[in-house]
C-alpha positions in Angstrom: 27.1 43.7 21.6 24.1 42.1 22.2 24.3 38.5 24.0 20.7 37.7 25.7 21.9 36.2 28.6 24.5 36.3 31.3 25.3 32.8 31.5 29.2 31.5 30.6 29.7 28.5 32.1 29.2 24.8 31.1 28.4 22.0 33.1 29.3 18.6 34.6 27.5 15.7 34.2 26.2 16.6 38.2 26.0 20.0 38.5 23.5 23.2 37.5 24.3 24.0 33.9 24.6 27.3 34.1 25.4 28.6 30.6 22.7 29.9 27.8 22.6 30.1 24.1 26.8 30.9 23.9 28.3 28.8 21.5 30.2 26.1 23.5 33.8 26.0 23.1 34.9 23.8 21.4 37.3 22.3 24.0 34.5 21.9 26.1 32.2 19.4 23.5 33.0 15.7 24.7 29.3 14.3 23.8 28.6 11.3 21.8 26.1 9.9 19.7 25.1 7.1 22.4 24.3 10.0 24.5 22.0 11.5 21.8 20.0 7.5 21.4 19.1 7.6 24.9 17.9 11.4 24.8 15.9 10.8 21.9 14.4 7.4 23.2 13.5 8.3 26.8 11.9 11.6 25.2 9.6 9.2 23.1 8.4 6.3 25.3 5.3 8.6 26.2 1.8 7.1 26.0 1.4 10.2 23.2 2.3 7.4 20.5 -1.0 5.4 21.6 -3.4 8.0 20.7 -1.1 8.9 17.5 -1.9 5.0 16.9 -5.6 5.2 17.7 -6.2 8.1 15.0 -4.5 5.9 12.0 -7.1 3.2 12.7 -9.8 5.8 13.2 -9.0 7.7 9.9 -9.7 4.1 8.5 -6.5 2.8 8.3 -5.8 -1.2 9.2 -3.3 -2.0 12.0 -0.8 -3.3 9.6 -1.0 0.0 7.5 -1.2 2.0 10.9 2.2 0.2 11.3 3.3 1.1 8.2 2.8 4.7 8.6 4.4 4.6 11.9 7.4 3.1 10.9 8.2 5.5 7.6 6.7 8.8 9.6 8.6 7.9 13.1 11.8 6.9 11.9 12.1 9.1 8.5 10.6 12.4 10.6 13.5 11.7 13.2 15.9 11.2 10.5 15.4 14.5 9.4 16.2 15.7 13.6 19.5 14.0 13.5 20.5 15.8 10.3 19.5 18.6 11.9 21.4 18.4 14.8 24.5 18.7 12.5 24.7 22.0 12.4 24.7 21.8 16.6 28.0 20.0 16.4 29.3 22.7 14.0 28.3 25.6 15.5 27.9 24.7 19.3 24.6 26.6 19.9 20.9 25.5 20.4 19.1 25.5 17.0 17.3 28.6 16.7 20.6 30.7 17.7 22.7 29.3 14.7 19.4 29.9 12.7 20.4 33.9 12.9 23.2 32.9 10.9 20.6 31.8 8.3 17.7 34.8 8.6 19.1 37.4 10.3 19.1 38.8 13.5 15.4 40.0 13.3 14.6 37.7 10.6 14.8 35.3 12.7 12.2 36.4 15.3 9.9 34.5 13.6 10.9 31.2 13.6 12.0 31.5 16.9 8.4 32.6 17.9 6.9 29.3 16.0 9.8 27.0 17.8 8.3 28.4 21.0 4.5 27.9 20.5 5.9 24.4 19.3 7.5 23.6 22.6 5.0 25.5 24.5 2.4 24.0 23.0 3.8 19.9 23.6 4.7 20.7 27.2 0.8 21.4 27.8 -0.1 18.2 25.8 2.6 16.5 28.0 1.6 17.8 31.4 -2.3 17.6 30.8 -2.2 14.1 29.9 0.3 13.4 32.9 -1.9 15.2 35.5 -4.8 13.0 34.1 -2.2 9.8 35.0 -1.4 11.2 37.9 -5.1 12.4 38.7 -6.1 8.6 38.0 -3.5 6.8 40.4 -5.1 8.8 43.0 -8.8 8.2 42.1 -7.7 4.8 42.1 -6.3 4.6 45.6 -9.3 6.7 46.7 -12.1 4.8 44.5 -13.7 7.8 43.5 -14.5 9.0 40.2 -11.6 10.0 37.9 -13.5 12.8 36.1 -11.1 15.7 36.3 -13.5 18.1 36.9 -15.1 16.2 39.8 -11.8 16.9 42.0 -10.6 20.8 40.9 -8.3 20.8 43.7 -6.5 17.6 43.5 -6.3 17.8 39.6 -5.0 21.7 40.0 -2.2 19.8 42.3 -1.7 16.6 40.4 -0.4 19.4 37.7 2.0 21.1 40.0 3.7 18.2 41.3 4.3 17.1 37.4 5.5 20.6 36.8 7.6 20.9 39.7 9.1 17.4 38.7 9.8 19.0 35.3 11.6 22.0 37.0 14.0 20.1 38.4 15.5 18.2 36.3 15.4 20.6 33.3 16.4 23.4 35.1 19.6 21.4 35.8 20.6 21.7 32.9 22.6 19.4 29.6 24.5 17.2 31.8 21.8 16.3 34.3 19.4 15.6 31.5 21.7 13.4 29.6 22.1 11.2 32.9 18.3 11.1 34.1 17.1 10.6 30.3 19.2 7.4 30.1 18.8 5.5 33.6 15.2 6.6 33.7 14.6 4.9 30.3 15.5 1.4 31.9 13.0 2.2 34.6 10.1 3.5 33.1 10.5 0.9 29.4 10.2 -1.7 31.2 6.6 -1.3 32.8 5.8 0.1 29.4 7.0 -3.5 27.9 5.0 -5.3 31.0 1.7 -3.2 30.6 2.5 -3.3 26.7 2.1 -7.4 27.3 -0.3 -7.3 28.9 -2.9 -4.8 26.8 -1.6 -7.0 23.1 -3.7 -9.5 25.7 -6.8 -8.0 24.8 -6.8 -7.1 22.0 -9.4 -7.9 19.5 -7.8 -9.8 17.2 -11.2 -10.8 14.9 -11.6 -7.2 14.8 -8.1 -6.4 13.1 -7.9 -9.4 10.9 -11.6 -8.6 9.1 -10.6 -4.7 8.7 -10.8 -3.4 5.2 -7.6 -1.4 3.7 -7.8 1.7 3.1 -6.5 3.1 -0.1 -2.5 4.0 -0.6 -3.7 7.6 -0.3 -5.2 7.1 3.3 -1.6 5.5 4.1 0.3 8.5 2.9 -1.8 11.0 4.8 -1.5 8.5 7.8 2.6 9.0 7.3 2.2 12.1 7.4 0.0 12.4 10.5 3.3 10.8 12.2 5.9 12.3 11.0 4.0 15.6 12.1 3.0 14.5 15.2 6.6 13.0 16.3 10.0 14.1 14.6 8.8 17.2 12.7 8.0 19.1 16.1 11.7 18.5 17.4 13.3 19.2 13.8 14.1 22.9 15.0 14.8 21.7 19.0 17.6 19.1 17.6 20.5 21.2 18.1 20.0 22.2 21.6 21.3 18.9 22.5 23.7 18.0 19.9 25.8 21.4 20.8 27.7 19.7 22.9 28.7 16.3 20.9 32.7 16.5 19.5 33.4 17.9 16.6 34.9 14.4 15.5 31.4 12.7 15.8 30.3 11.5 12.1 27.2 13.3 10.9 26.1 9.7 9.8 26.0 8.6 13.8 23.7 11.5 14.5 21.5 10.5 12.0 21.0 7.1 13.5 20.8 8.0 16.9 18.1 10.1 16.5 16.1 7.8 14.0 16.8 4.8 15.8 17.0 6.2 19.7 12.9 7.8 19.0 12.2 5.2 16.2 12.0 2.5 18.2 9.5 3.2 21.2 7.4 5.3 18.6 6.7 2.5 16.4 6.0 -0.1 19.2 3.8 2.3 20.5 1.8 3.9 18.0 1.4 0.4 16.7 -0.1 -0.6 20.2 -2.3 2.3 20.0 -3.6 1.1 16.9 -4.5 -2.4 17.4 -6.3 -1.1 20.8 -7.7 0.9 18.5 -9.4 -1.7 16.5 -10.8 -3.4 19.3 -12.1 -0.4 20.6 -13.1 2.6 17.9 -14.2 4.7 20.8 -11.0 5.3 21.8 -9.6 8.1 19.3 -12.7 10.1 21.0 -11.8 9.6 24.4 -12.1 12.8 26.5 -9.0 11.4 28.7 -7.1 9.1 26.9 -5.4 8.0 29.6 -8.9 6.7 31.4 -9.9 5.3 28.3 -6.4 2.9 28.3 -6.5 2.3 32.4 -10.8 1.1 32.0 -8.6 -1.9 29.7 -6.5 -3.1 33.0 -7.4 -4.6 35.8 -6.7 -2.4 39.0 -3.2 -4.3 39.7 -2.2 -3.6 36.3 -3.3 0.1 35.6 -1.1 0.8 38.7 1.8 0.3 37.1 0.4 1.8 33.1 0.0 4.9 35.5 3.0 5.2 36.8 5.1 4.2 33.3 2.6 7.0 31.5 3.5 9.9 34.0 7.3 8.5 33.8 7.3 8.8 30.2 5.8 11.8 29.9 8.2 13.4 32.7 11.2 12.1 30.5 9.5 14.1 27.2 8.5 17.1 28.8 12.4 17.7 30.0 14.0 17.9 27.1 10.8 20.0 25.6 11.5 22.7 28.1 15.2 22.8 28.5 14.7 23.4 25.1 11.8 26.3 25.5 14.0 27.8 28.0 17.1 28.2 25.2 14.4 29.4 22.6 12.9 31.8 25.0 16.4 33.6 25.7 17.3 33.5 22.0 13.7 35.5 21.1 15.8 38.3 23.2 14.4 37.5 26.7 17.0 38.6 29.1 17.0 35.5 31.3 19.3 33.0 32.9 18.1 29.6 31.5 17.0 27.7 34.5 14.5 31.1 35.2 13.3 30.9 31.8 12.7 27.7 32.6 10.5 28.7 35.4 8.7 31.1 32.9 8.0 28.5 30.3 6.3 26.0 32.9 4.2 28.8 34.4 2.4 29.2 30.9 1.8 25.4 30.4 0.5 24.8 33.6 -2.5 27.2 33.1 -3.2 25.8 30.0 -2.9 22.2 31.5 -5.9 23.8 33.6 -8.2 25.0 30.7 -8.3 21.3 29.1 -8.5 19.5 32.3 -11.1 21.2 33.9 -12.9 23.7 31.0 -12.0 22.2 27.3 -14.2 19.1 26.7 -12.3 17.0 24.7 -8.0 15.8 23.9 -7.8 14.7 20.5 -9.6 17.5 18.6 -7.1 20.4 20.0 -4.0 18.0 20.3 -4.6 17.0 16.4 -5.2 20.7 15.5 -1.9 21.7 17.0 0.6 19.6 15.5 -0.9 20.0 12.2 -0.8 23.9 12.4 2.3 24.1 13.5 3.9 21.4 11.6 4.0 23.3 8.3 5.8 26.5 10.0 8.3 24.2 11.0 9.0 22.4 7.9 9.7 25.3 6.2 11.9 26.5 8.3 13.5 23.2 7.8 13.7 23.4 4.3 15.3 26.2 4.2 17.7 25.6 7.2 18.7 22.3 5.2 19.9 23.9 2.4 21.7 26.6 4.1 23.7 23.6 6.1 24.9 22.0 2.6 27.1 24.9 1.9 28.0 26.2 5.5 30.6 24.4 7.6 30.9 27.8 9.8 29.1 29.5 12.2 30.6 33.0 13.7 30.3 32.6 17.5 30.6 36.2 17.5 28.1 37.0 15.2 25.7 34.4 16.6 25.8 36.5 19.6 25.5 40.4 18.7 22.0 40.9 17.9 22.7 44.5 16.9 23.6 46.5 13.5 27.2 45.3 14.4 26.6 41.8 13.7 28.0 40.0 11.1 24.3 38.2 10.6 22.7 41.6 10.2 22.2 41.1 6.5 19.4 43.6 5.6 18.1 45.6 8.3 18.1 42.9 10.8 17.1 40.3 7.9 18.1 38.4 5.3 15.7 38.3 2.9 15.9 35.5 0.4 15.7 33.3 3.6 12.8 34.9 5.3 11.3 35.3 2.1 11.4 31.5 1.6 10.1 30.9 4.6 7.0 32.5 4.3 6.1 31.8 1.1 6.5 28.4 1.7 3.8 28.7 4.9 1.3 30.2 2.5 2.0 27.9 -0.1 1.6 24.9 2.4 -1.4 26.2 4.2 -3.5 26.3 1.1 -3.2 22.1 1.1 -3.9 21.8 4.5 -6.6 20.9 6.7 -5.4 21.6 10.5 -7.5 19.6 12.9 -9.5 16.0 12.8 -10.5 15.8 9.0 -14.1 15.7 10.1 -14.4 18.1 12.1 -11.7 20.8 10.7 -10.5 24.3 12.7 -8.9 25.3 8.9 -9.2 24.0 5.4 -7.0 25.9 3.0 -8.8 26.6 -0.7 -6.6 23.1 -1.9 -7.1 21.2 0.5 -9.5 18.8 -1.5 -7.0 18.3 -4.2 -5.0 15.2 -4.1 -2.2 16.6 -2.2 -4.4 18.2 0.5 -6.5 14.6 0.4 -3.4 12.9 1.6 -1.8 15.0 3.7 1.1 16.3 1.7 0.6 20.0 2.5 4.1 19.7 4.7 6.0 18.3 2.0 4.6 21.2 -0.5 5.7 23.2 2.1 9.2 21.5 2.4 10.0 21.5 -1.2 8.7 25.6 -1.9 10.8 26.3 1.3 14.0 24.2 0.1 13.6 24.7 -3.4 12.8 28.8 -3.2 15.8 29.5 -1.1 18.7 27.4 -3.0 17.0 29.2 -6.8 17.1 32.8 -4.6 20.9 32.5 -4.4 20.8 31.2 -0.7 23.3 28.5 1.5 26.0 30.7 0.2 28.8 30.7 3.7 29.8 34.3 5.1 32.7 34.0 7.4 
């Protein structure tokens, strides 16, 4: 039988968690939902939500729409994580292991490859923009320029301490996370909620009462910029930490956490992104997004922005590769989880190098990749969803043995109405969609200009093809 890791043991709430992608017993799951809020909100007090904010008000959007849009993307998009977590507490395993239940041993393979670019790819937004936070405390205490590219070496090392930082904590492990995630969101909220103050100070306010409205259409793209862009990239990471909640937790209270615990600091700060938006249009185009904010504060202020924007980001980027490291091991990686850790943060620190020091601009690339990757995701959702209506089982054996044995072969490895499903649904979705900025575009699909692709639907296209395809192929039907 093939397992994918050596690991079998679980940890204490101070100690290196030492197990992989085994299911955990079920003696052994003792979380709660309280646990989950704190995970969920710590993960999402990054200064990520004030750019998010700046591009509603830069697509044309008014704050109060911008607001709008972050309230129904945020807190709807991390609604659909906590249902997702579900199946964690049924099955015990990190998401894309109890998704071979759903596509097969091999089918499967792809998924798991999109779950990794996904993390992958929001650990390099998350350590570039903290290295630019980090890079700027020190320009600061130097009073030199804070152009990365002006200081090679210290941004190359501003990168590794954030990485290192990472390393330790998430190579930890579930019990360690769950206790820094929580006290650290105490720390590092309240300098967000004192610089917060203290930028709502100047802001514009002539500028946002005379803005025009944009159409409803504008507003339902805008939604779905967010929901993209926040809950839709963890939809297939949800389980990872939910594996270890009690099997008497109500599926209602995992809901909530998740849409309330990230809800929350989302909408308060995409909302602040958008009224410094604006005040200031230039500041969706910013090169370094964090400079752009910090040129707003006096020195004695952007001191502590700094330091609340590297802590915030440290807090995401944990939970985004304890999760890469379980993903990694389930593609069929033979690692132990805390060195697959090690892996993951070796590939996001070189490409925190390449936009630091070569790329020449943030938004264009960080825009492009959530909306490429947010329609390979939803359709994975979709058709995850309705295979966790009728399933209230998952074979831990199964789960594990990745060979003919198994009883999630299916087909050759694959299970065919799911996998089918799934990639229909991707082309389906990628002919509505326009991945990047919409005026300047890396991809237009051939509908992109109909009213769909106009307003951003091409991930609920994708959603409903994905959901609907699988449940009318005979799918979501339980094998024990």
């Amino acid at each position: 039988m093939a397992t994918g890791t050596t690991d079998d043991t679980v940890p204490s709430t101070g100690t290196l968690e030492t197990r992989g992608i085994e299911p955990v017993p079920v003696a052994e799951r003792n979380g709660r939902p309280s646990q989950l809020f704190w995970v969920w909100f710590a993960a999402n007090i990054s200064i990520l939500g004030l750019p998010l904010g700046a591009t509603l008000v830069a697509s044309g959007l008014t704050v109060w729409q911008a607001v709008l849009a972050a309230v129904v993307g945020a807190v709807g998009s991390f609604a659909i994580v906590g249902a997702v977590s579900i199946a964690g507490r049924r099955g015990g395993a990190p998401g894309l292991t109890l998704s071979r239940a759903v596509f097969g041993a091999r089918g499967n393979i792809g998924p798991t490859l999109v779950s990794l670019l996904s993390r992958l790819g929001w650990e390099t937004v998350n350590t570039t923009t903290a290295a630019f936070a980090l890079l700027s405390l020190v320009t600061i205490v130097a009073g030199t320029s804070p152009a990365a590219k002006d200081h090679p070496v210290i941004t190359i090392a501003c990168i590794a301490v954030f990485v290192l930082c990472t390393v330790l904590v998430a190579g930890l492990g579930h019990g360690f996370l769950v206790r820094v995630q929580r006290w650290a969101t105490w720390v590092f909220g309240a300098l967000n909620i004192l610089v917060g103050g203290f930028l709502v100070a100047t802001v514009d306010w002539a500028a946002v009462a005379s803005a025009t409205p944009a159409p409803a259409g504008a507003v339902i793209a805008g939604i779905g910029v967010i929901a993209a862009g926040t809950g839709i990239g963890w939809a297939n990471a949800s389980a990872d930490m939910s594996r270890y909640q009690a099997p008497s937790v109500r599926a209602g209270s995992l809901v909530l956490s998740a849409a309330a615990g990230a809800g929350i600091p989302l909408v308060l700060l995409i909302s602040l992104g958008s009224l410094l938006a604006a005040g200031d249009p230039g500041l969706a185009d910013a090169a370094d997004p964090v400079a752009a904010i910090r040129d707003l504060l006096p020195v004695w202020m952007a001191i502590p922005y700094l330091i609340a924007a590297f802590g915030g980001l440290l807090l995401s980027n944990h939970l985004s590769v304890y999760s890469a490291g379980l993903t990694t091991i389930t593609l069929g990686i033979r690692l132990r989880r805390v060195y697959a850790v090690v892996v993951d943060v070796l590939v996001t620190f070189v490409g925190a190098i390449y936009f630091m020091l070569v790329a020449e601009g943030f938004y264009p690339p960080f825009i492009a990749f959530i909306s490429a990757l947010a329609i390979p995701i939803t359709a994975w959702v979709g058709v995850f969803a309705v295979d966790m209506l009728r399933r209230r089982h998952y074979d831990p054996v199964a789960l594990m043995d990745t060979s003919r044995t198994s009883g999630y072969w299916y087909r050759g490895g694959v299970e065919p109405r799911a996998t089918g499903a799934w990639a229909v649904a991707i082309v389906v979705g990628y002919l509505f969609a326009t991945v990047g900025l919409s005026s300047d575009p890396w991809f237009t699909g051939p509908l992109a200009g109909t009213w769909v692709g106009e307003n951003g639907l091409a991930w609920v296209v994708t959603f409903v093809v994905a959901a609907g395809g699988y449940a009318l192929l005979g799918g979501a039907r339980e094998r024990r």
